[in-house]
TORVEXMI-969211 format. One line per field, with one value per residue: residue number from 1; residue in three letters; x, y, z of N, C-alpha, C, CB in turn. Coordinates in steps of 0.001 Angstrom, whole numbers, plus 500000, padded with zeros to 6 digits. Atoms other than C-alpha are relative to their C-alpha. Glycine has a CB too. Layout:
% TORVEXMI-969211
i = (NUM; ...)
aa = (ala; ...)
n_x = (X; ...)
n_y = (Y; ...)
n_z = (Z; ...)
ca_x = (X; ...)
ca_y = (Y; ...)
ca_z = (Z; ...)
c_x = (X; ...)
c_y = (Y; ...)
c_z = (Z; ...)
cb_x = (X; ...)
cb_y = (Y; ...)
cb_z = (Z; ...)
END
This chain:
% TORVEXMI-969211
i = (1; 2; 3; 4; 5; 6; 7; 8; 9; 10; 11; 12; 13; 14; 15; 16; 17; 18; 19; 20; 21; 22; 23; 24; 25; 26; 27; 28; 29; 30; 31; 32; 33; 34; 35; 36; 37; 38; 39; 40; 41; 42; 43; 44; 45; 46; 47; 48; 49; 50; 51; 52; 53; 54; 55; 56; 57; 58; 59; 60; 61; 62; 63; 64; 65; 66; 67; 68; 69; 70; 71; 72; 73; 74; 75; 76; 77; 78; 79; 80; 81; 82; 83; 84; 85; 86; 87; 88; 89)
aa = (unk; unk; unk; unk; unk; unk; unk; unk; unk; unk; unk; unk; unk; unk; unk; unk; unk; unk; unk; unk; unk; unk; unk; unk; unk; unk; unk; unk; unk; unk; unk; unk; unk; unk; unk; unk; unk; unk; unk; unk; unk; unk; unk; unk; unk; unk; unk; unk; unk; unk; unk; unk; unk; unk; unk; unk; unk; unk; unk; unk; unk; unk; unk; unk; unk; unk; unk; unk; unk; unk; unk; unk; unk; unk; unk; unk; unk; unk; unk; unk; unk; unk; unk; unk; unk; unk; unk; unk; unk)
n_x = (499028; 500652; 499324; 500361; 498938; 500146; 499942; 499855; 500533; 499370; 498589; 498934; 499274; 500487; 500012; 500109; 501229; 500517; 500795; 499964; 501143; 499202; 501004; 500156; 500264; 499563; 500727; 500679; 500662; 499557; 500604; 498952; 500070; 500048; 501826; 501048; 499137; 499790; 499599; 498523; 499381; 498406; 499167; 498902; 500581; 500951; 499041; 498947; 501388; 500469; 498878; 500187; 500567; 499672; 498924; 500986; 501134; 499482; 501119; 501556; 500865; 500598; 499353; 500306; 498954; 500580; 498730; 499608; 500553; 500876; 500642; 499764; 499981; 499893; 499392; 499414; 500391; 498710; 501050; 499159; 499890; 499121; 501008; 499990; 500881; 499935; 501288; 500177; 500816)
n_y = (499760; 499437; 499616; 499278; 499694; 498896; 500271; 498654; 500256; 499246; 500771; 498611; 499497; 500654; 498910; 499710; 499909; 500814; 501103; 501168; 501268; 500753; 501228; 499742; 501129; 500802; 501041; 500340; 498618; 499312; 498540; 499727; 498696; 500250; 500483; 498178; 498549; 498738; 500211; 499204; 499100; 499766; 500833; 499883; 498755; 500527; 500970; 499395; 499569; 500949; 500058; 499012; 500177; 501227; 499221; 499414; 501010; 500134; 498511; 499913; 501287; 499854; 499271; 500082; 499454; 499831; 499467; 498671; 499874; 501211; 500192; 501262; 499663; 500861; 499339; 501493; 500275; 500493; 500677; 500264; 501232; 500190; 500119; 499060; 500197; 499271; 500042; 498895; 499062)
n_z = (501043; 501388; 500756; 501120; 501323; 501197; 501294; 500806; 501508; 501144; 500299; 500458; 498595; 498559; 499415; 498984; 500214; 500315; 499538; 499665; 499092; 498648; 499655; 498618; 499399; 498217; 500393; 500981; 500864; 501244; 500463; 501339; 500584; 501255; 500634; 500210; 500095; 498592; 498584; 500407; 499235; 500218; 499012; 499449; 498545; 499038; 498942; 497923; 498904; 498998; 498438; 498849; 498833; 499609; 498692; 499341; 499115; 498700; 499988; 499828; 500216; 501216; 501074; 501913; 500467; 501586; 501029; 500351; 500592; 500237; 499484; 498958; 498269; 499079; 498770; 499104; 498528; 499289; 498480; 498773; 500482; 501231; 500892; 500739; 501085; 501330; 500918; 501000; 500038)
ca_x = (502972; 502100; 503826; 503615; 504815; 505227; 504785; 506033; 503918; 505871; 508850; 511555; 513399; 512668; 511339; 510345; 506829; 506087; 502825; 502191; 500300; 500907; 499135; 499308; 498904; 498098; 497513; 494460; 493199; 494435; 494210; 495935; 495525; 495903; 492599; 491500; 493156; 491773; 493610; 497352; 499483; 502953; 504818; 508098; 506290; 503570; 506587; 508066; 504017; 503395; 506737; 505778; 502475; 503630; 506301; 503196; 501357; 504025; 502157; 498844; 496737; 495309; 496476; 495351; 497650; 496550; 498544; 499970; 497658; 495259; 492060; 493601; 493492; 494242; 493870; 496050; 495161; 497802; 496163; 497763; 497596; 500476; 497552; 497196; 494357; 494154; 491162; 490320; 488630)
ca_y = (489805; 491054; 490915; 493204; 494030; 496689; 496784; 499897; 499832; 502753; 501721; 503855; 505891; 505349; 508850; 509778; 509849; 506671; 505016; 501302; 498936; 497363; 494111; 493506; 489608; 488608; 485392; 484137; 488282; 489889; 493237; 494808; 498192; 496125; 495976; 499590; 502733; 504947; 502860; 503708; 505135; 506626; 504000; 505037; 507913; 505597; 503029; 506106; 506913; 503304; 503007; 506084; 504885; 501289; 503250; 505005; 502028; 502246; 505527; 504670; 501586; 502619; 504026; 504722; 504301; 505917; 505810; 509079; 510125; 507317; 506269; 503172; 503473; 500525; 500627; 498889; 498016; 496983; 493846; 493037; 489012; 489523; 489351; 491959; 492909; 494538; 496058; 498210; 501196)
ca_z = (509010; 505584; 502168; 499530; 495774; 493668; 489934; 487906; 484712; 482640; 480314; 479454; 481590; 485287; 486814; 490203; 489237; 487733; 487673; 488977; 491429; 494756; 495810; 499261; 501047; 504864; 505208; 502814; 501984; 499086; 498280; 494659; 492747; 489487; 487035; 487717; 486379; 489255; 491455; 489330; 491928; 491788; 493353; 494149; 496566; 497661; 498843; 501767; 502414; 503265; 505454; 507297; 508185; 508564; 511545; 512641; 513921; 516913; 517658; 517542; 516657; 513565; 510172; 506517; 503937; 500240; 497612; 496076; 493654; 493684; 494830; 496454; 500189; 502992; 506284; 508759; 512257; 514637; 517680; 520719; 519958; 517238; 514928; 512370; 510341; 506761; 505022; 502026; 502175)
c_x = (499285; 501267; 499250; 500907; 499478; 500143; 499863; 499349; 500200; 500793; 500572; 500482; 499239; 499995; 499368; 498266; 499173; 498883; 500362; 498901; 500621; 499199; 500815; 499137; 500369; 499275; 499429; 499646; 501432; 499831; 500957; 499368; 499524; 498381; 499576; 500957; 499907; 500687; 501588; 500218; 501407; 500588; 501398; 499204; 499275; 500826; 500208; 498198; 499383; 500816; 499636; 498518; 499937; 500338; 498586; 498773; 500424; 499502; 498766; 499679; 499311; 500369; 499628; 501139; 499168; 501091; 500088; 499688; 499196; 498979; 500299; 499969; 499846; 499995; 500452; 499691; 500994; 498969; 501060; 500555; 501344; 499249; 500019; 498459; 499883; 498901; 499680; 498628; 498580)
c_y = (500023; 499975; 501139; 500030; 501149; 499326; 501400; 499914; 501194; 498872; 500913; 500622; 500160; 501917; 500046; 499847; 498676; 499296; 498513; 499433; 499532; 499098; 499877; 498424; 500132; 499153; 499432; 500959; 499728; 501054; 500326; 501134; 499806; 499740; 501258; 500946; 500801; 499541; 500021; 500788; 500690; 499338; 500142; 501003; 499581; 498741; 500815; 500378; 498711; 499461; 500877; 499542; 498384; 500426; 500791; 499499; 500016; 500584; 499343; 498643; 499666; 500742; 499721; 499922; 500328; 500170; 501072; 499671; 499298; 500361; 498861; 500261; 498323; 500361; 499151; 500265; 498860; 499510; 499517; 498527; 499662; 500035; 501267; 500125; 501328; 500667; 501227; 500712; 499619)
c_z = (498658; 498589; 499114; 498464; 499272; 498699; 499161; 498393; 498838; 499459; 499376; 501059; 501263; 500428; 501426; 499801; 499000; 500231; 500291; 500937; 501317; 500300; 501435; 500381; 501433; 499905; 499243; 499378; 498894; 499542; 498979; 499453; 498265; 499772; 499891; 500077; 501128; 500549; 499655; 501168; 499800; 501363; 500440; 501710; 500972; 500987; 501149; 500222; 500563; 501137; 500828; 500400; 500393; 502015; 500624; 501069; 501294; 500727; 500292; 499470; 498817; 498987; 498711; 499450; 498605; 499348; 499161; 498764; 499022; 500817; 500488; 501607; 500826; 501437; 501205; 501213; 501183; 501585; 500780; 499774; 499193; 499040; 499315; 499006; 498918; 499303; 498566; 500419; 498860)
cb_x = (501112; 499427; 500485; 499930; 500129; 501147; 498918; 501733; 498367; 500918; 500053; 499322; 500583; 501501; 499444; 500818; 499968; 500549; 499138; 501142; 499741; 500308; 499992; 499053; 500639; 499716; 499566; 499133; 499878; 499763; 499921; 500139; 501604; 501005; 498697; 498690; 499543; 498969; 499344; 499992; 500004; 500486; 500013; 501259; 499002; 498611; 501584; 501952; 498581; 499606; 501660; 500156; 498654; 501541; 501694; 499546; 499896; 501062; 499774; 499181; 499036; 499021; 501290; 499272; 501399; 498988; 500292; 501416; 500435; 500580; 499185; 501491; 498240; 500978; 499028; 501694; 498453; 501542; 498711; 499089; 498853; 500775; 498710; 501329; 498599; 500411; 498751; 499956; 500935)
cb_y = (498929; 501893; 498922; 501308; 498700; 501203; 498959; 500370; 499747; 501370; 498655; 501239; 501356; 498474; 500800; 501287; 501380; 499645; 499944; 499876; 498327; 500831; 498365; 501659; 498939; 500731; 499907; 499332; 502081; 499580; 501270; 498715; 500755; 498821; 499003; 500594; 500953; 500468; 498476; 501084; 499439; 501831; 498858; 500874; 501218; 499372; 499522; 502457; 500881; 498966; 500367; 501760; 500687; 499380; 501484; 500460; 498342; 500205; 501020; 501296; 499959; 500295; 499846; 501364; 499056; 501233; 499156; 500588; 500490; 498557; 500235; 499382; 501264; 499409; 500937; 499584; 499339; 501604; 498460; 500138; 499810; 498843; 499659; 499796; 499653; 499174; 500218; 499400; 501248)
cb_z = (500019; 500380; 499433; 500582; 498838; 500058; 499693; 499907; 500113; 500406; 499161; 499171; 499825; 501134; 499159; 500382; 499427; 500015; 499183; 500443; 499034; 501377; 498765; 500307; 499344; 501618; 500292; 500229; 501154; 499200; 501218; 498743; 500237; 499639; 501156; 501433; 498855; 501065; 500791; 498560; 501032; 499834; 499575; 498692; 499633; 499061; 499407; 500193; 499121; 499356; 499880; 499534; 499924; 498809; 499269; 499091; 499565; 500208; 498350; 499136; 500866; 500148; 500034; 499142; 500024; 499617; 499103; 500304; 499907; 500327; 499571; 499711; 500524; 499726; 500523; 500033; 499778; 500211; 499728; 501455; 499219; 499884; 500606; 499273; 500664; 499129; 501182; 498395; 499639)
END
């Protein structure tokens, strides 16, 4: 099990294309977007591209997720154990 959060870092009207950040906890890791501009994503878009390859792990065993129009990238790995493991690109 994994949490995550978004963080929309425009202000003013809320558009479809908003930059932001996502940090990302399992267990003791930590992975986050915040600190480095390349890694700004548009987070409303990069929320349905990490549900779809969240739903994708059912599929297969392995899955990138990048965020829409970032250099952030994660990649999740789905273990038999219940165990999960997380890693950045």
């Amino acid at each position: 099990m994994f949490e995550f959060s978004v963080c929309r870092n425009e202000t003013g009207k809320v558009t479809g294309f908003d930059l932001g950040d996502m940090g990302f906890s399992f267990g003791e890791k930590e992975v986050s977007s915040k600190g480095n501009p390349r890694l700004l994503m548009m987070v409303y878009l990069s929320v349905v591209s990490l549900v779809d390859t969240l739903l994708s792990l059912k599929v297969g065993r392995k899955y990138e997720f990048v965020g829409v129009d970032s250099s952030f990238s994660l990649v999740f790995e789905l273990q038999r154990k219940g165990g999960g493991r997380m890693g950045r690109k």
